[in-house]
C-alpha positions as CSV (number, residue, x, y, z in Angstrom):
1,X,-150.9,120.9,7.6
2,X,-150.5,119.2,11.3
3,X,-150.8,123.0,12.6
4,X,-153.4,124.3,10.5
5,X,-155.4,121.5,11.7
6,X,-154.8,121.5,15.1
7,X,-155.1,124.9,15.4
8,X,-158.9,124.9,14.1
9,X,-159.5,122.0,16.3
10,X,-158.5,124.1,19.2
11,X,-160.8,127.2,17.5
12,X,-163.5,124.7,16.8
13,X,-163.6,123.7,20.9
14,X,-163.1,127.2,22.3
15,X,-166.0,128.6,19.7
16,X,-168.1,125.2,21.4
17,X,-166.9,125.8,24.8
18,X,-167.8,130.1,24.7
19,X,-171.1,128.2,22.8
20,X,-172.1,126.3,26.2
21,X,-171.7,129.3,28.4
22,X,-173.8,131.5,26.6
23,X,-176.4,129.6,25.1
24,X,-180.0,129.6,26.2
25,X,-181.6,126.4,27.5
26,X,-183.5,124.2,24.6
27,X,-187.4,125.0,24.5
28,X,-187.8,121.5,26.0
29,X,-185.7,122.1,29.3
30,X,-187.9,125.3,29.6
31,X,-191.4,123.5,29.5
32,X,-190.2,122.2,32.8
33,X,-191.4,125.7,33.9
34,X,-194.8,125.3,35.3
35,X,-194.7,121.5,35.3
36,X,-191.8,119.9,37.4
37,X,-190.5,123.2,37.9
38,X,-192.2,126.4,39.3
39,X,-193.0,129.1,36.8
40,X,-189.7,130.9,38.0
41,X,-187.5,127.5,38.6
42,X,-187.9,126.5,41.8
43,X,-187.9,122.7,42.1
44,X,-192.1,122.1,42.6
45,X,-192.0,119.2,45.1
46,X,-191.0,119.6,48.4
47,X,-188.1,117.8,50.4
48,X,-188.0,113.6,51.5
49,X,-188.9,114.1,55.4
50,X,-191.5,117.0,54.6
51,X,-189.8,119.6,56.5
52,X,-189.8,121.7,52.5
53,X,-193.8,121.2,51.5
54,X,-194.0,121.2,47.5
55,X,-195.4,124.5,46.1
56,X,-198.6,125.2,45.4
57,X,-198.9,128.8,44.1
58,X,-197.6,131.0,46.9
59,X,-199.8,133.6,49.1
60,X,-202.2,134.9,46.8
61,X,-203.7,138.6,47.7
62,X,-206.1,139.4,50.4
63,X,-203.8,136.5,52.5
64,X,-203.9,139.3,55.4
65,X,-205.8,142.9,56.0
66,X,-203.6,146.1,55.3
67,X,-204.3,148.8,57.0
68,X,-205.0,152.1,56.1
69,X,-201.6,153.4,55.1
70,X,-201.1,150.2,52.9
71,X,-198.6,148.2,55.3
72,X,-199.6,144.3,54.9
73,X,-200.4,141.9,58.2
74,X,-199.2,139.2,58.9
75,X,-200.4,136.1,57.2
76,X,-198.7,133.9,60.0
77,X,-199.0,135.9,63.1
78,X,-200.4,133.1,65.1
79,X,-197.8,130.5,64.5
80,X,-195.2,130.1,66.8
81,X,-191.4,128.7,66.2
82,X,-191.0,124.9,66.0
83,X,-188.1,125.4,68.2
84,X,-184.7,128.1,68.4
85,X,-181.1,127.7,68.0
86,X,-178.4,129.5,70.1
87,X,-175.1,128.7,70.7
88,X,-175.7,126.4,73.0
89,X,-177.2,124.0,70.7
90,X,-175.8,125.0,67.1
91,X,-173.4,122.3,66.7
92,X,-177.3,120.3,66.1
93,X,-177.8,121.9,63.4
94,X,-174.5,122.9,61.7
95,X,-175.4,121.3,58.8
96,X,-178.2,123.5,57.7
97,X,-176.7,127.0,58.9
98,X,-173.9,128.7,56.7
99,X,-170.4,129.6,58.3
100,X,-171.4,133.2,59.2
101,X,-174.5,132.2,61.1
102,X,-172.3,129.5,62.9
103,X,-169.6,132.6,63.5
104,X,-173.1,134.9,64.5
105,X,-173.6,132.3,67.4
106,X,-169.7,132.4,68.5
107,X,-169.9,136.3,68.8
108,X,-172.7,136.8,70.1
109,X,-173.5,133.1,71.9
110,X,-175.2,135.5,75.0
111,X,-178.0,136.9,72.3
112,X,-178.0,135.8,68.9
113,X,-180.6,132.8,68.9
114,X,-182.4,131.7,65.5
115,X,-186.3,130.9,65.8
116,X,-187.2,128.4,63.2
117,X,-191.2,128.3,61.8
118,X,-192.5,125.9,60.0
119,X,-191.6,126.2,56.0
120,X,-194.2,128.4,53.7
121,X,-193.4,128.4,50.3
122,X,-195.0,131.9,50.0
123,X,-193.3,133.0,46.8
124,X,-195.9,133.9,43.9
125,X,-195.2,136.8,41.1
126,X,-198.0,138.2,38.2
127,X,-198.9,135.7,35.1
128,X,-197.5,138.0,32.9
129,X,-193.9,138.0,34.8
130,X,-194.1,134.0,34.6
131,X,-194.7,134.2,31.0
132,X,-191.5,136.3,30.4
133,X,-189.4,134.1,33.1
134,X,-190.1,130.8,30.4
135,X,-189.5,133.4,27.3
136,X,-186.5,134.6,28.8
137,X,-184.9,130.8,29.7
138,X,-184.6,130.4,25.6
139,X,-183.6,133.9,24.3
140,X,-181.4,135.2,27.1
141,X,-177.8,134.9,26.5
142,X,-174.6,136.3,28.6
143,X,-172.0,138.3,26.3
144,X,-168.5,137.6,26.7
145,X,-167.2,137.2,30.1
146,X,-171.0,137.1,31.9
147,X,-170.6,140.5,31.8
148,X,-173.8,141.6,30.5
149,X,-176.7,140.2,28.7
150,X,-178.0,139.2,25.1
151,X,-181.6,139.5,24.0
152,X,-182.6,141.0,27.0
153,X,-183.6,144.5,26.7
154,X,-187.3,143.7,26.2
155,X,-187.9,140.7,28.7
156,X,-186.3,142.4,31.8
157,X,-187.3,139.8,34.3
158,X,-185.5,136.7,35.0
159,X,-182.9,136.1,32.5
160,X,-181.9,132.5,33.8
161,X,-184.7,131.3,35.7
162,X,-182.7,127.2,34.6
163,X,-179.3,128.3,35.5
164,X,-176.0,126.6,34.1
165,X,-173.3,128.6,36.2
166,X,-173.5,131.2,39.1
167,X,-173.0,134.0,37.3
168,X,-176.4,133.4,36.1
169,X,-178.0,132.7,39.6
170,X,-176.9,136.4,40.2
171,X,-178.1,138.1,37.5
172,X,-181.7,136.9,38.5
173,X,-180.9,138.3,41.7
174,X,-180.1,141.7,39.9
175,X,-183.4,141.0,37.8
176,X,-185.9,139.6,39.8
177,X,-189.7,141.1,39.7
178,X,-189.7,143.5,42.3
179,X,-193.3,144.7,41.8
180,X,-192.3,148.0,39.3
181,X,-191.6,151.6,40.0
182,X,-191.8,152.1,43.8
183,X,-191.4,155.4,45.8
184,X,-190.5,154.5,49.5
185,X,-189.9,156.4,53.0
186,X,-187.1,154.2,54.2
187,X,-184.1,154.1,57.1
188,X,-181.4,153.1,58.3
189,X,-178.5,153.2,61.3
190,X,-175.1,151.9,62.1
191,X,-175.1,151.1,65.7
192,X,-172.1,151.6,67.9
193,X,-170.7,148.5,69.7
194,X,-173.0,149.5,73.0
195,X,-176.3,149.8,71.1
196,X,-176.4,153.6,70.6
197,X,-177.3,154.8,67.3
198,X,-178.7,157.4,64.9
199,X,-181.6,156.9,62.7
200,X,-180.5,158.3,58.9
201,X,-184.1,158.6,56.7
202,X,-184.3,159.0,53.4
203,X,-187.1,158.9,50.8
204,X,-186.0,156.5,47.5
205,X,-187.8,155.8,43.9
206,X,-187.1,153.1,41.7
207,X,-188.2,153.5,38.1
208,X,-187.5,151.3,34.8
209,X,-187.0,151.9,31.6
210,X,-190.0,150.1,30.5
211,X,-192.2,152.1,32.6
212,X,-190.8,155.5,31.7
213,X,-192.0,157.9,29.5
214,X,-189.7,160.2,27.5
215,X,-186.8,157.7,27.1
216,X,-184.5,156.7,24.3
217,X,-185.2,153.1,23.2
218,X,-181.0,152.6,22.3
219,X,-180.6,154.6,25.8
220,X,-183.0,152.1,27.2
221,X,-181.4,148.9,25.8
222,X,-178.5,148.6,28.1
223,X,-180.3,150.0,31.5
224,X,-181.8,148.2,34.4
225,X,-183.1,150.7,36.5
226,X,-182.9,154.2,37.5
227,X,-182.5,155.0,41.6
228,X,-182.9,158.1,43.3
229,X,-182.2,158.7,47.3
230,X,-182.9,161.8,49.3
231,X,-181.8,162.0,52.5
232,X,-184.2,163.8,54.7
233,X,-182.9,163.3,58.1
234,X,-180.7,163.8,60.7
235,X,-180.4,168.1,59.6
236,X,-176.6,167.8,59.0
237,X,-177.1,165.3,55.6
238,X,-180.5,166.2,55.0
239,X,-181.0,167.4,51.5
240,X,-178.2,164.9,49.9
241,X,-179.2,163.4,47.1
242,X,-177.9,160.4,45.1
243,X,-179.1,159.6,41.3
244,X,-178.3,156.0,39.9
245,X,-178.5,154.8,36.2
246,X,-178.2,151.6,36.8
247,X,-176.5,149.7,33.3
248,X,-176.7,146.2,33.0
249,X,-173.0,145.9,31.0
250,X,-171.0,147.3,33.3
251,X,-168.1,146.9,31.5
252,X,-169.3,148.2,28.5
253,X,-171.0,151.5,29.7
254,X,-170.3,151.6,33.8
255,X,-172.8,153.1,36.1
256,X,-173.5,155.9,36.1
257,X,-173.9,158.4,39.3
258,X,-174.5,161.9,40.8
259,X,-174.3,163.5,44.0
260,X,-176.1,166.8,45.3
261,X,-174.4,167.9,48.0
262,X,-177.3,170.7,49.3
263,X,-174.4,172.3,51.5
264,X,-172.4,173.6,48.6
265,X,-175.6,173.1,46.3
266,X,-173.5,171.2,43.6
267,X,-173.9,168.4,41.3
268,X,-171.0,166.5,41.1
269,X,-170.3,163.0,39.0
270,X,-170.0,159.8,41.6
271,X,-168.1,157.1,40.3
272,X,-167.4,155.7,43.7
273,X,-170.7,154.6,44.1
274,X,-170.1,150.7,43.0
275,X,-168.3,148.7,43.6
276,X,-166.6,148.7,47.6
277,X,-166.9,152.7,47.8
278,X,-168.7,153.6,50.9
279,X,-172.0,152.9,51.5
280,X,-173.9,156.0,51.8
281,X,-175.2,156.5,55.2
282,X,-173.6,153.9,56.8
283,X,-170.5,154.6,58.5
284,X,-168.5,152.2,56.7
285,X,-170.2,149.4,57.6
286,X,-171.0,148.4,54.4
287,X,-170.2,149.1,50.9
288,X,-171.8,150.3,48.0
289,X,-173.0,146.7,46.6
290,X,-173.4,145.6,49.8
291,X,-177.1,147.1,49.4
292,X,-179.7,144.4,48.1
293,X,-177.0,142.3,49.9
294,X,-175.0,142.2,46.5
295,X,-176.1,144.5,43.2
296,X,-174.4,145.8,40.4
297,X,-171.4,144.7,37.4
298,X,-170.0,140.5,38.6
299,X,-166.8,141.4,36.3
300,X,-164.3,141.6,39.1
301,X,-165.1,137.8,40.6
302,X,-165.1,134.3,39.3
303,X,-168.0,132.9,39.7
304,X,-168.8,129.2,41.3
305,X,-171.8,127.7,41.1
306,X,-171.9,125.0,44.1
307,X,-175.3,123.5,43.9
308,X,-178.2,123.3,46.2
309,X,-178.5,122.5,49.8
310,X,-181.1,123.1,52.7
311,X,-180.5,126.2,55.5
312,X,-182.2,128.2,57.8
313,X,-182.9,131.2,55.7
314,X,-185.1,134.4,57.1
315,X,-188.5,133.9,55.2
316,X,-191.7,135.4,56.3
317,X,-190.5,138.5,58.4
318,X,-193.8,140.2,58.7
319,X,-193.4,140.5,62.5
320,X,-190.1,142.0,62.0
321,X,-191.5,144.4,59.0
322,X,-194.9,145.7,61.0
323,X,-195.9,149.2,61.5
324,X,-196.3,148.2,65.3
325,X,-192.0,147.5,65.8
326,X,-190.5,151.0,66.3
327,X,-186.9,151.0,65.5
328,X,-185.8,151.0,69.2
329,X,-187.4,147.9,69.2
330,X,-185.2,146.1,66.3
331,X,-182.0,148.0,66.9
332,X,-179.3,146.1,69.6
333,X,-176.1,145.9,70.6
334,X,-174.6,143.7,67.5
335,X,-177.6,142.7,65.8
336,X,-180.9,143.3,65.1
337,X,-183.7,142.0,67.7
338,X,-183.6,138.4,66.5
339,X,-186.7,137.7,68.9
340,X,-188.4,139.8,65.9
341,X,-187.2,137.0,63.2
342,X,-188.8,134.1,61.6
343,X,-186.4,131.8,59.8
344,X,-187.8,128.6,57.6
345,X,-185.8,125.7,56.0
346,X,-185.6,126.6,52.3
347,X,-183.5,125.1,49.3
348,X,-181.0,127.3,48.3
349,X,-178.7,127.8,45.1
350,X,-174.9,128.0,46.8
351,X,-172.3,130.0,44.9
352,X,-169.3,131.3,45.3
353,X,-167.5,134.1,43.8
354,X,-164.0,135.3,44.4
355,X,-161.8,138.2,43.5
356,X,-159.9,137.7,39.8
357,X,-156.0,138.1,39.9
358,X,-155.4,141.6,39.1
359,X,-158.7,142.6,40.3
360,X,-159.5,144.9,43.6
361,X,-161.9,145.0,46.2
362,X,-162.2,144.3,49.9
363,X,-164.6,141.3,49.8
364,X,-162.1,139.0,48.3
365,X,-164.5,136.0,48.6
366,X,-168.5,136.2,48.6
367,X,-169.8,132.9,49.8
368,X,-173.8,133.3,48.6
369,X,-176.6,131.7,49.3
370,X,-180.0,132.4,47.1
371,X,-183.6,131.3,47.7
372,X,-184.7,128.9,44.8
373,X,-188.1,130.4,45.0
374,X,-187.6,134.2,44.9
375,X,-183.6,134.1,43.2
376,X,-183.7,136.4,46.0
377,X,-179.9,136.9,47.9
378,X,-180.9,135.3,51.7
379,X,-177.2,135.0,52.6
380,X,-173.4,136.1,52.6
381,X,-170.3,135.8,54.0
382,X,-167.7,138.3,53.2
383,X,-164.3,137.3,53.1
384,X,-161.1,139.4,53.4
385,X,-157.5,139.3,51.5
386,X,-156.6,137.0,54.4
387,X,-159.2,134.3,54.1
388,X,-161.0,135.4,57.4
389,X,-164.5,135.8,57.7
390,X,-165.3,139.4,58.3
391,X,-168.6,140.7,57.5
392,X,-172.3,138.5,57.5
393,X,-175.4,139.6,55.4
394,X,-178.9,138.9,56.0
395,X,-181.5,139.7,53.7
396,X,-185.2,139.6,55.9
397,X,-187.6,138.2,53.1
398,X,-191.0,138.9,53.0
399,X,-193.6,138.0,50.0
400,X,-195.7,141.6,49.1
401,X,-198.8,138.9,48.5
402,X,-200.7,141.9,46.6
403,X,-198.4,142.4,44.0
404,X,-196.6,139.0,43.7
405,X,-193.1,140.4,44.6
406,X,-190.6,139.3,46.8
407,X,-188.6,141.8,49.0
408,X,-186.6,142.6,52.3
409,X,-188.4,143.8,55.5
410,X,-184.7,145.1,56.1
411,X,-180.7,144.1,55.3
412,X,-178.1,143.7,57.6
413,X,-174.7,143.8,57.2
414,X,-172.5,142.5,60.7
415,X,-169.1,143.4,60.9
416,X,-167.7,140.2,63.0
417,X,-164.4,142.0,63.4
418,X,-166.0,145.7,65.0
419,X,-169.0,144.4,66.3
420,X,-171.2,146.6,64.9
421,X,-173.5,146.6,61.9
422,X,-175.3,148.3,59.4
423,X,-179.4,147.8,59.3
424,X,-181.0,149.4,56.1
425,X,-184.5,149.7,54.3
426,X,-186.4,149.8,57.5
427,X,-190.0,151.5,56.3
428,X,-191.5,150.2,60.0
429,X,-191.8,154.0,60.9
430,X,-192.3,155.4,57.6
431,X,-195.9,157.3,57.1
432,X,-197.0,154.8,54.3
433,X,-195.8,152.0,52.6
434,X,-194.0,151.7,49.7
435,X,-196.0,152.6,47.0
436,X,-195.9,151.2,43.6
437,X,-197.4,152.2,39.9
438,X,-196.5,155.0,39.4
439,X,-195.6,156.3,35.8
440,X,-192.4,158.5,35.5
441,X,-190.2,160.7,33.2
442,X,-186.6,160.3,32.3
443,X,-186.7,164.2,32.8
444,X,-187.2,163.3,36.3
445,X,-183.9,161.4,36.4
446,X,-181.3,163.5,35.3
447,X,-178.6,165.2,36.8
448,X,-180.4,168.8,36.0
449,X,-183.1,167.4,38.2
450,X,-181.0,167.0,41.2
451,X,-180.7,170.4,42.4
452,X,-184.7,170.9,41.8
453,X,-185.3,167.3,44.4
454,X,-182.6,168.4,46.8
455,X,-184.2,171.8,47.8
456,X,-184.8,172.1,51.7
């Protein structure tokens, strides 16, 4: 009887204990949305000296003229930094810069200099996406393992926006509103160690399932997104063209993706697109989640959730993201221009997540730090098997003020070890903006399709 009993006491606690990881948060912790808290989470007020204001709405649009190809000014372009750090002075200001900006300024102590504005709390998103940020803090579960997610498939946005554990700081990372079906001129280069470099272009779409016509609602249920890339330059790769379904269990249905090679005019199957297979394009700088900073299944890590804390984040790169910055102008020798960057003290939500025993990839620690405002990724620092820092991400935030979406200028990804790097989603040169609305067809994202988009 002493057995049976104990072992439904031990049943009891692990069925409480599986209980407290997945469960929503009560409807009374989520009418903190809007009131204490900002419609997406954010703590409202700002920090004790000031140096954090509270937020008040974000930029709202018309905040700065675009121009006639749709590329937004500059809301701040008259401000100039409160003051910079370099190496010389870092040790200041230790406390409010991660590891890899600190290991940034011992690389490159000659160049690598941090210009620190004044704070804007900038982010703002659609009423409609705040309304399903508070419905989705009381319906959205994560299945076994925080693998996947639970009463999701119609909310879409924001599945955590009060988060109880890392994993779910991630997964609004991996949902955040990114302002709905986009098509996008975009580029990127991995610069040698002297500077010299080759500009790889490529024209992307992102489509949903919930603004697709012509798909299967069970199909839909367990998809994020669908991706497509066409590479359209330098001649030797252009024509390439990459096709992402983009599953939300991972574990339960993995990604899925297709290649057309337009040399051998073939359509082949891509599993090595997740994961730490190769990024495409980028001459092994970076790996295949490295893009968005960090995107697709959390299975193989354990996940940390350290709390919050104040850095120096990039917020507010317009400068950095104008039509009037040519490429040669951004790409140097180990980094990007950082004369180009505006950094701002934000709050942040630290977590950690490192490689499960048994489990395989090169990162074997992520150490990641993500905006409270957007749930945006600002900062990483890749760790190998050996403990030592090798590779430092930087995600260059801008708000898109007339859509209410928050999204990168550009991403870099600096291999401490090679000194060189990998800069991607630069649309500076690009004959229009990204461009957003329009309606699509799951006929146009199939593999058949692939051979009909990679025609040149």
């Amino acid at each position: 009887m002493n057995t049976i009993s104990m072992l439904r006491t031990g049943a009891l606690t692990l069925s409480l204990l599986a209980t407290s990881v997945i469960a929503a948060v009560s409807p009374q912790e989520a009418d903190q949305l809007g009131s204490t808290l900002t419609p997406l989470g954010a703590q409202k007020e700002g920090n004790a000296d000031g140096s954090i204001p509270a937020w008040t709405g974000g930029l709202k649009p018309g905040a700065a003229p675009v121009d006639a190809k749709g590329f937004l000014g500059n809301p701040f372009k008259d401000e100039k930094p409160l003051f910079t750090i370099t190496a010389a002075n870092a040790e200041q200001y230790k406390d409010k810069l991660t590891p890899g900006q600190l290991a940034m300024f011992k690389r490159y102590a000659d160049s690598y200099r941090i210009p620190v504005y004044k704070s804007e709390r900038t982010a703002a998103a659609p009423e409609d996406i705040y309304a399903v940020a508070k419905k989705s803090a009381v319906t959205t579960e994560l299945t076994d393992g925080g693998n996947g997610l639970r009463n999701f498939a119609e909310i879409r946005y924001y599945p955590f926006p009060i988060p109880k554990s890392g994993v779910e700081v991630y997964w609004n990372h991996t949902n955040r509103y990114r302002g709905g079906n986009m098509l996008r001129q975009a580029a990127q280069a991995a610069p040698q160690v002297n500077g010299s470099y080759s500009i790889v272009e490529y024209d992307d779409e992102l489509s949903y399932p919930q603004n697709m016509e012509g798909i299967d609602p069970q199909q839909a249920a367990n998809l994020l997104y669908f991706y497509k890339q066409q590479i359209t330059a330098p001649s030797r790769l252009a024509g390439n063209v990459v096709l992402i379904h983009e599953t939300i269990d991972q574990v339960k249905e993995p990604r899925l993706a297709w290649v057309y090679n337009a040399g051998q005019r073939r359509v082949r199957r891509a599993p090595q697109i997740a994961y730490d297979g190769p990024g495409s394009g980028a001459d092994g700088m970076r790996t295949a989640d490295n893009t968005d900073l960090m995107n697709g299944a959390p299975d193989r890590y354990d996940w940390k959730l350290i709390g919050k804390k104040e850095i120096y984040i990039p917020y507010n790169n317009y400068k950095l993201w104008s039509p009037e910055v040519k490429y040669t102008d951004i790409i140097k020798p180990g980094h990007i221009n950082q004369d180009l960057t505006r950094y701002e003290l934000h709050r942040v939500w630290h977590v950690k997540a490192t490689l499960k025993p048994g489990e395989r990839h090169i990162y074997a620690t992520r150490d990641m730090y993500f905006d409270e405002d957007t749930w945006q990724l600002a900062e990483v620092d890749h760790y190998d098997g050996r403990g030592q820092l090798w590779r430092v991400g930087e995600g260059y935030t801008v708000q898109d003020y007339e859509r209410g979406a928050t999204g990168y200028a550009m991403m870099g990804i600096y291999d401490l070890i090679a000194g060189r790097y990998n800069v991607l989603a630069m649309t500076n040169e690009a004959s229009h903006a990204p461009m957003y609305g329009k309606q699509t067809r799951m006929n146009d994202f199939t593999p058949a399709a692939l051979r009909n988009a990679g025609v040149r």
